[in-house]
C-alpha positions in Angstrom: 55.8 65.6 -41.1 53.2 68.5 -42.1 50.1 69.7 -41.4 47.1 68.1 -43.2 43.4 69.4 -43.7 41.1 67.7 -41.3 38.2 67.0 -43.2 34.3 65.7 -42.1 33.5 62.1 -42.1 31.9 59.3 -40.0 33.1 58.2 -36.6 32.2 55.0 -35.0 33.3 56.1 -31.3 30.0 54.8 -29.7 28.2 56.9 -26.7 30.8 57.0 -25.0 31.8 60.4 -26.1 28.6 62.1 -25.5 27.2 62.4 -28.8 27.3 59.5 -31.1 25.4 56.7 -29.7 23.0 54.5 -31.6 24.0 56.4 -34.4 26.2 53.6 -37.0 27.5 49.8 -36.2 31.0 50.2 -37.8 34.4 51.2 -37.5 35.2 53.7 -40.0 37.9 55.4 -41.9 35.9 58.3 -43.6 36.5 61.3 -46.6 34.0 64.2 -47.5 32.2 64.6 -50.8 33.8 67.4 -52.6 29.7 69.1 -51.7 29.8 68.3 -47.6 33.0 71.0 -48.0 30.6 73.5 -49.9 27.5 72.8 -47.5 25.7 72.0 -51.1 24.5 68.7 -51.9 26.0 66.6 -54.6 24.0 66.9 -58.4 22.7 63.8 -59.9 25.2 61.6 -61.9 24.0 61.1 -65.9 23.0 57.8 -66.8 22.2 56.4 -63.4 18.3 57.2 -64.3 16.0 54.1 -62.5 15.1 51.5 -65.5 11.1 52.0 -65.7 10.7 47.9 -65.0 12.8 48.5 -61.9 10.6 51.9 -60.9 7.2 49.8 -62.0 8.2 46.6 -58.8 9.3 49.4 -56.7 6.0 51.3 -57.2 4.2 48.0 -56.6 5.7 46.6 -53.5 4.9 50.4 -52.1 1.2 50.3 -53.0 0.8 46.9 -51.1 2.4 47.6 -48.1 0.4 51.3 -47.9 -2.6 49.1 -48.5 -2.2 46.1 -46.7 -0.2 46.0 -43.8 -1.4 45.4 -40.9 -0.1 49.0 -39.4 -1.0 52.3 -41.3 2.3 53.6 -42.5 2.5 56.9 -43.2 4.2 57.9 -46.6 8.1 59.9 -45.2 8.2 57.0 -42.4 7.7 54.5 -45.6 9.9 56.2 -48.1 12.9 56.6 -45.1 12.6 53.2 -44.5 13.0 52.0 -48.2 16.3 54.6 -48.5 17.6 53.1 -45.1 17.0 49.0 -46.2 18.5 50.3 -49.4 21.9 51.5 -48.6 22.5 49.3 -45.4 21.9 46.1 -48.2 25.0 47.1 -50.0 27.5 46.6 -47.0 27.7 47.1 -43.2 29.3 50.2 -43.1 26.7 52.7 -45.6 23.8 54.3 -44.2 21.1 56.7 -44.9 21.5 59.4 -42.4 18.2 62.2 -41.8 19.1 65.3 -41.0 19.8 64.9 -36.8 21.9 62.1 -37.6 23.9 63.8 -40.6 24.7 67.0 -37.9 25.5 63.7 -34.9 28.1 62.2 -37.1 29.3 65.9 -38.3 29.8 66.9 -34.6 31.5 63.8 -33.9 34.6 64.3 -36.2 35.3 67.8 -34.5 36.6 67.0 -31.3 34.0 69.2 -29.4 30.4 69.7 -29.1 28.0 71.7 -26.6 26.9 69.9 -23.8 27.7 68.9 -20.1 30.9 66.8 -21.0 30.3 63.5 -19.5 31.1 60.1 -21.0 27.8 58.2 -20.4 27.4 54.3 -21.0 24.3 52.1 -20.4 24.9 49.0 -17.9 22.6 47.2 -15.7 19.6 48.4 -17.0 20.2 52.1 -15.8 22.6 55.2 -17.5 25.6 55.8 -15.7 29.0 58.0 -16.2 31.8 56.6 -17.3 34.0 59.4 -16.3 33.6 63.4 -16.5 35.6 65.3 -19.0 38.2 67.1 -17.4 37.2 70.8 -17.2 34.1 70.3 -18.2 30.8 71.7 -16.3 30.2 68.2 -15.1 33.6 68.1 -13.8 33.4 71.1 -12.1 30.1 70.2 -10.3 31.1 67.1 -9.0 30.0 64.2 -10.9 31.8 61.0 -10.5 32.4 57.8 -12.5 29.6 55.2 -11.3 26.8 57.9 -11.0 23.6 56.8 -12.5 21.7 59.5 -14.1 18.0 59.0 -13.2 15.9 61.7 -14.5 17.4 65.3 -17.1 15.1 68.1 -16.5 12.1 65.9 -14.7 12.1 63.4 -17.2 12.8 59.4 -16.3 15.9 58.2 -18.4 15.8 54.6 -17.6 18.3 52.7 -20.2 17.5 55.2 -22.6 21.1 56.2 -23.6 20.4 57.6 -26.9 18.1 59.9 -25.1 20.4 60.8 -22.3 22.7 62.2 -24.6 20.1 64.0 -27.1 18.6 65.8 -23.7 22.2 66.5 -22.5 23.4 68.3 -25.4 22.4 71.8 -25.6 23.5 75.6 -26.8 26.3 77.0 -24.8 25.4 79.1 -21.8 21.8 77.1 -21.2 20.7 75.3 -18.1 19.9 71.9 -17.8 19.1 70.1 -14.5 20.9 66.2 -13.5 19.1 63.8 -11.2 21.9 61.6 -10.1 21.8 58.5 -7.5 25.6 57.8 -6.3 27.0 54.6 -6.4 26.7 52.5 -3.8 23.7 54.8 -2.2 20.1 55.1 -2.6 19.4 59.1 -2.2 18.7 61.4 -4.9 21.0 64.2 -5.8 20.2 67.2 -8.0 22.9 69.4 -10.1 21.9 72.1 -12.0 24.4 72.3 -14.9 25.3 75.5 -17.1 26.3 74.1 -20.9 29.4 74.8 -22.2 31.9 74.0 -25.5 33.7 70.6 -24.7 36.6 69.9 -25.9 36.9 65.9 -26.0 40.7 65.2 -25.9 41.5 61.6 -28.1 45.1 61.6 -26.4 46.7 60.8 -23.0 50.4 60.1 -22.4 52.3 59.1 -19.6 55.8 58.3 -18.4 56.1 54.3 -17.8 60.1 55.0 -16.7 62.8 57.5 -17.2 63.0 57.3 -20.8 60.2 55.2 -21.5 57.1 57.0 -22.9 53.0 55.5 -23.2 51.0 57.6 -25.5 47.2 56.4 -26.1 44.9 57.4 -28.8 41.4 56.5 -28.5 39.6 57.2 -31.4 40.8 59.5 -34.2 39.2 63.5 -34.9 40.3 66.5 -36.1 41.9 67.7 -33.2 44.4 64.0 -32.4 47.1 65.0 -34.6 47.6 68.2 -32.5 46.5 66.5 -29.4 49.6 63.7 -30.6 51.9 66.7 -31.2 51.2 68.1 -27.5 51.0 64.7 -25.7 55.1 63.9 -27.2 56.3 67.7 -26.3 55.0 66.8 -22.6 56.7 63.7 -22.7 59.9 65.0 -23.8 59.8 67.8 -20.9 59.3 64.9 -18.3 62.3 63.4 -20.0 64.8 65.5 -20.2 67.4 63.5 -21.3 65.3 62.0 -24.2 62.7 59.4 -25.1 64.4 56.0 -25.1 61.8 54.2 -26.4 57.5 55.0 -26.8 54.6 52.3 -26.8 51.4 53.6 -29.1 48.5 52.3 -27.4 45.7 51.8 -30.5 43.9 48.9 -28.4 40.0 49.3 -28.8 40.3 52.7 -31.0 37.8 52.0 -33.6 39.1 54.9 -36.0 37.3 58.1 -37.1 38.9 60.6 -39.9 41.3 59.1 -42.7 43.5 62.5 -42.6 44.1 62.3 -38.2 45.2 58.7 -38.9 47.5 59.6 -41.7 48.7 62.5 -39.9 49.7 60.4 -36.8 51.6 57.9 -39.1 53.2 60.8 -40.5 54.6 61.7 -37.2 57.1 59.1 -37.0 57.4 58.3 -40.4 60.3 60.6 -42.5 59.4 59.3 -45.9 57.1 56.5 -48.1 53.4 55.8 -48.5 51.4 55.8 -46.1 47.8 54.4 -47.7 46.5 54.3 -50.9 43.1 53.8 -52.0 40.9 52.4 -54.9 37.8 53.0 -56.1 35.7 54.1 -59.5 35.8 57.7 -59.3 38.8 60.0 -59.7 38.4 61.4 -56.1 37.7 57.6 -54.7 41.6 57.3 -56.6 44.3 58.4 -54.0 47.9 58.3 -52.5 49.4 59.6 -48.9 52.8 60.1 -48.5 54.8 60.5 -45.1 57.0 63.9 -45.5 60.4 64.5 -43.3 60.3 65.0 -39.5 60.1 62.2 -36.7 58.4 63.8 -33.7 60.6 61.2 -31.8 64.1 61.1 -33.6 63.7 57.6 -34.8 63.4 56.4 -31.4 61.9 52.6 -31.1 58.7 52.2 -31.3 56.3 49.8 -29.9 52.6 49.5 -31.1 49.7 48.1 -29.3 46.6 46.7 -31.1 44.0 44.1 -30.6 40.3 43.4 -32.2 38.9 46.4 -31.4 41.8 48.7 -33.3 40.2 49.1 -36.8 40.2 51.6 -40.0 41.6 54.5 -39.0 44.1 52.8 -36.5 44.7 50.3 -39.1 46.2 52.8 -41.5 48.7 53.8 -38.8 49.6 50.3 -37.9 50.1 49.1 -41.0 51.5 51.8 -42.2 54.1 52.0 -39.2 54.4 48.4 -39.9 55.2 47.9 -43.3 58.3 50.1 -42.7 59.6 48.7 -40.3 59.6 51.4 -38.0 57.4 50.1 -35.1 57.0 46.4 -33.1 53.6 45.6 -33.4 52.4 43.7 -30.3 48.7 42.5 -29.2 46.2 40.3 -31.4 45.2 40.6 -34.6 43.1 43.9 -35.8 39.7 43.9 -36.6 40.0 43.9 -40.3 37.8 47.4 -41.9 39.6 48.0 -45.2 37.1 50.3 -46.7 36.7 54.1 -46.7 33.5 55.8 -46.5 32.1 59.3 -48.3 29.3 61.3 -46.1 27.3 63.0 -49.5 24.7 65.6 -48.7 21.4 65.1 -50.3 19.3 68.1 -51.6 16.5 67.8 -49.2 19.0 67.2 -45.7 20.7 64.4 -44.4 23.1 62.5 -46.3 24.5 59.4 -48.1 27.4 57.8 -46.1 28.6 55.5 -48.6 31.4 53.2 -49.3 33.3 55.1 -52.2 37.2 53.1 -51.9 39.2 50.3 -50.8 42.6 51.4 -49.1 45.8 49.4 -49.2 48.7 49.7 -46.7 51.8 50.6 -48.2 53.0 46.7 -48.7 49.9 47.3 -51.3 48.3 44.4 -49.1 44.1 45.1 -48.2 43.2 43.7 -45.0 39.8 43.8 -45.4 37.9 41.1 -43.3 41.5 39.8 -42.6 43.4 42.6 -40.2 46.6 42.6 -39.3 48.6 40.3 -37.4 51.0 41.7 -35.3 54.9 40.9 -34.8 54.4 39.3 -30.9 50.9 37.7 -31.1 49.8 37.7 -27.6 47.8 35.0 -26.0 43.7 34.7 -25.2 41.4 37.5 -25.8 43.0 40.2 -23.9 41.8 42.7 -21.1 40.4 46.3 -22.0 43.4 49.0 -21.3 44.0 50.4 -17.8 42.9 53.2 -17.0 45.8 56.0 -16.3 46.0 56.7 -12.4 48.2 59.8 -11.8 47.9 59.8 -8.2 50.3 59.5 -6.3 51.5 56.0 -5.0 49.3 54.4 -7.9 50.7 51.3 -9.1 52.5 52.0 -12.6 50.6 51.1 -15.8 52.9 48.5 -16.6 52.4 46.8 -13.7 48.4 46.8 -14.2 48.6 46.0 -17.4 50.2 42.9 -19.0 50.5 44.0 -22.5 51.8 47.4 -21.7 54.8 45.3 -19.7 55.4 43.3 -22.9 55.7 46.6 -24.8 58.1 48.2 -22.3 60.2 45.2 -22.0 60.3 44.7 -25.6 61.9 48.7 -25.7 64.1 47.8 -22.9 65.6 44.6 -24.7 64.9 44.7 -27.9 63.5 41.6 -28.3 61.2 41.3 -31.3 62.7 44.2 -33.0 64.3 41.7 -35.4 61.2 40.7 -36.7 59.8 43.9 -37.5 61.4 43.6 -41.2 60.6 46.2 -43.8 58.3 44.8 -46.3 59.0 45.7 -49.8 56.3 48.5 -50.9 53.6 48.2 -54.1 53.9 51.2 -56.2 50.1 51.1 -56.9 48.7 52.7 -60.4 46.1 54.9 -60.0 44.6 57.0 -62.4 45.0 60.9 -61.5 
């Protein structure tokens, strides 16, 4: 196990982290363009020079709609709508991004971003908080899960979620003023809020029983693999005799950056591949390897997925999988085998393109077919529990029926047999 670079790319989380709402539809596995590093966009490739016939129809097309549809159009709107039909044609997961949403999907690989810290979510017509961030200025003012935000700074918000979170967000240290109506009451409250840096943490962990660890990962940025690293080291000093056994909850994680997911697999993983990746360019060409260090001393290990765990999530599954090294329990994964390249352009915004295909160690892409796991469980599943800590609370396991399959599973051993180390492709790829 070592440390990686965390590098910039796309994350599907939805709103519900406070920033990147409305922003893509898919789940993604991402890399930078050797230029997002530098800040400088990417130069133009030779010979990819627009065949006149191809630049005449284009040219045409343009003139008609400026001239004849039924709605002036003004030239950028025209041209930004060619670029977006364009690169959303070649496959659901490339956009064109402008400039706001290039710096949204930037700030949502970093694991923090200036704002309020509340996990918003759009339901029943109105705005309302899924759940403050702990620490956070909301937090510490006294929102509550349920609250519906009616108007930010005077101004209605409706179902407006994209603009809830764009009126939210802010530079550390400015004011910005909450109309809230509690749940379950009619009256208006107002909270005047101070903006701060929050950290958004992908990882909670929790004791199930003595010996028995529950470690969840919810989407995957730049900060999981040390969030993964802390969550373990807490579970170990609750356990002082040592982890018997650990469940890796990657239910409903949609992924987020390549390097966190292959980081986590490296965690309990001593040796072998990891992923590899294909493409047509040298940089689209790569390997990951698993180096020595099990952050749980080979303990079992018990993996939860379902149709909502994709890219990202699927590299760590199948990954975790293919050596043997974890029980995979749930339903089968969504099935996003691709990996995505966020390119600056010369004039802002960016390319988010689809530059590789990755393969899980096995050598085996399972792109529109996912993964299966080793205990398929029944009907469409419920979405995880949420963790209570006080005290008194039911136990997770008893609140949640696949978490008690995974626990029993560690307690017995049942299903471990299965779990079978597949034999691994040496893929050829060109350095």
């Amino acid at each position: 196990m070592s440390s990686r670079p965390r590098t910039l790319v796309a994350l599907a989380a939805g709103a519900i982290l406070g920033f990147c709402g409305a922003l893509t539809s898919g789940v993604l596995a991402d890399r930078p363009s050797e230029a997002a590093h530098s800040g400088h966009a990417s130069r133009p490739v030779d010979g990819t020079a627009l065949p006149w016939q191809e630049a005449s129809l284009f040219a045409e097309v343009y003139e008609r709609v400026k001239r004849d549809y039924v709605d002036d159009v003004d030239d950028h709107g025209l041209m930004e709508k060619a670029l977006r039909g364009m690169v959303a044609a070649l496959d659901p997961h490339s956009a064109y991004l402008d400039s706001e949403e290039f710096e949204e999907i930037r700030l949502s690989t970093m694991g923090s971003y200036p704002g309020v810290g509340i996990e918003v979510v759009a339901e029943d017509g109105v705005v309302k908080v899924l759940r403050p961030i702990e620490g956070s200025p909301a937090q510490q003012a006294g929102l509550l899960p349920g609250d519906e935000l009616v108007r930010i700074d005077g101004n209605e918000i409706g179902a407006d979620l994209a603009g809830a979170i764009a009126r939210m967000r802010g530079a550390s240290g400015s004011l910005v003023s909450l109309t809230i109506r509690r749940a379950g009451g009619e009256a208006l409250a107002d909270y005047t809020l101070r903006r701060a840096q929050v950290e958004v943490h992908s990882v909670m962990q929790q004791t199930l029983e003595p010996g028995y660890g529950y470690l969840r990962v919810t989407t995957f940025s730049e900060t999981t693999p040390a969030d993964v690293g802390r969550a373990i080291s807490r579970l170990k000093r609750d356990n002082p005799s040592g982890l018997k056994g650990l469940v890796l909850d990657l239910r409903n994680n949609p992924g987020g950056v390549l390097e966190a997911g292959v980081a986590v697999a490296d965690d309990f993983l001593d040796s072998g591949v990891i992923v590899t990746a294909d493409g047509r360019t040298v940089e689209a060409r790569f390997r990951m390897d698993a180096t020595p260090g099990d952050l749980i001393d080979g303990a079992p290990l018990v993996v939860l997925v379902n149709g909502g765990s994709a890219s990202a999530s699927e590299i760590v599954a199948g990954a975790l999988k293919d050596h043997g090294r974890a029980l995979l329990i749930g339903r089968r994964t969504y099935g996003k085998g691709s990996v995505q390249t966020v390119m600056p352009l010369n004039h802002g915004g960016a390319v988010k393109l689809t530059t590789s295909r990755y393969f899980t160690p096995s050598g085996t892409s399972i792109h529109g077919k996912g993964i299966i796991p080793d205990l398929v469980e029944e009907g469409p599943g419920l979405a995880p529990a949420e963790l209570l800590t006080a005290r008194g609370s039911p136990t997770l396991a008893d609140r949640d029926g696949d978490v008690r399959v995974a626990l029993d599973a560690l307690k017995t051993g049942h299903g471990f047999a299965q779990a079978s180390t597949l034999p691994v492709a040496m893929r050829a790829f060109v350095p």
